[in-house]
N, C-alpha and C positions, 0 to 999 in steps of 0.2 A: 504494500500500500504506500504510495507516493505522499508526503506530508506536504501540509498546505504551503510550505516554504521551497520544496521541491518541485510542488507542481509549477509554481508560480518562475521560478528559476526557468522549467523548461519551458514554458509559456513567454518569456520575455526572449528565448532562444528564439523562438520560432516567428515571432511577431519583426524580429530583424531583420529574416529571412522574406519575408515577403516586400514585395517593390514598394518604393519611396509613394509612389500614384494612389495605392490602394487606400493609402492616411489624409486626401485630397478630405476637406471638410469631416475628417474624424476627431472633433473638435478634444471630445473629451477621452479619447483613449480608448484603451481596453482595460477592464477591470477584472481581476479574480479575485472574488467576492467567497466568505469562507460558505455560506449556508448553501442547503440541498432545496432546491424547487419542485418537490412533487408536483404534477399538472394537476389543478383544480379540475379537468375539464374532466377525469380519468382516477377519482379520488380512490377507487376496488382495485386498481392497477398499480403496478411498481411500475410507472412512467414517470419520467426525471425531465427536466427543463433544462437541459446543460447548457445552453446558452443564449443571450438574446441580442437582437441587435436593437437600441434604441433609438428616437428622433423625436424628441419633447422640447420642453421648453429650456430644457439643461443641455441640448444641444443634441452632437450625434456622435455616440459611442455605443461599446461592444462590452457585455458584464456575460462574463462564464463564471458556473455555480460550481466552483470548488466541491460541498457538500452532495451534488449531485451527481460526478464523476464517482465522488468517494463509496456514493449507495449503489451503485450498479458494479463498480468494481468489484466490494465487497459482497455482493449478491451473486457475482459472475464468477470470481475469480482473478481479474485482471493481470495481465507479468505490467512489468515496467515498458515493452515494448505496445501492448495494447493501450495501455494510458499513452504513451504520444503518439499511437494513432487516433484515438479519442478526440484528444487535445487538440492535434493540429486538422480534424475531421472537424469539426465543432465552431473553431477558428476561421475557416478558410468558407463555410456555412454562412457565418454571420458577417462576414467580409463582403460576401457574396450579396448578400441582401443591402449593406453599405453601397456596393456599388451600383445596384440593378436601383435603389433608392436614389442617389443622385441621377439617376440616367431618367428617373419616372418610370421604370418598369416594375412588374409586377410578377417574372416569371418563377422565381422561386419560392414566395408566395405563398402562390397559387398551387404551385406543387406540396410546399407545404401542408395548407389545408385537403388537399386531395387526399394524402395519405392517411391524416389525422381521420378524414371519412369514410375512408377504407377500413383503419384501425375499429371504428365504431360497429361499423357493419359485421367487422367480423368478431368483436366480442357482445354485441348484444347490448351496442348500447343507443 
């Protein structure tokens, strides 16, 4: 199990690795935030919110849930190489929604929500 100082080390690795462009109007960062996000939407389910991307009035940044990596890990098993694919899966997700947002697109989304209604369908909900 990767400790929240560990995670956050490999997180700052990986965030350097991607192009200077991607941080275009990412006002306020990336955050890893120590709590676990269970989805309200899915309260009977061990479904985790590992990361989001935001655009408020605080501006426009990216908080991955430390706590939420940490409950599926522990639930799964994770080695040390599944946490940074995790990680930089998660990352490069909510980058994604960064950039499809300043461009005014919607396609990740969209796919998003698609799955989330797949997910429903197939558990009954």
């Amino acid at each position: 199990m990767l400790t929240f100082d560990q995670a956050g080390e490999l997180l700052d690795e990986m965030a350097e690795a991607f192009p200077e462009e991607f941080y275009r109007g990412l006002n306020g960062g990336i955050l890893l935030l120590p709590e676990a996000m269970p989805d309200p939407d899915f309260p009977d389910e061990e479904l985790y919110i590992m990361g989001e991307y935001c655009d408020d009035q605080m501006g426009r940044y990216i908080n991955l849930y430390y706590g939420s990596f940490a409950a599926l890990a522990g639930m799964e098993g994770w080695t040390d190489e599944e946490w940074e694919d995790e990680l930089y899966t998660t990352l490069a997700h909510e980058f994604t929604h960064h950039i499809e947002g300043l461009a005014g697109e919607r396609g990740l989304e969209v796919r998003d929500e698609t799955f989330l209604e797949q997910f429903r369908e197939e558990h009954g909900e």
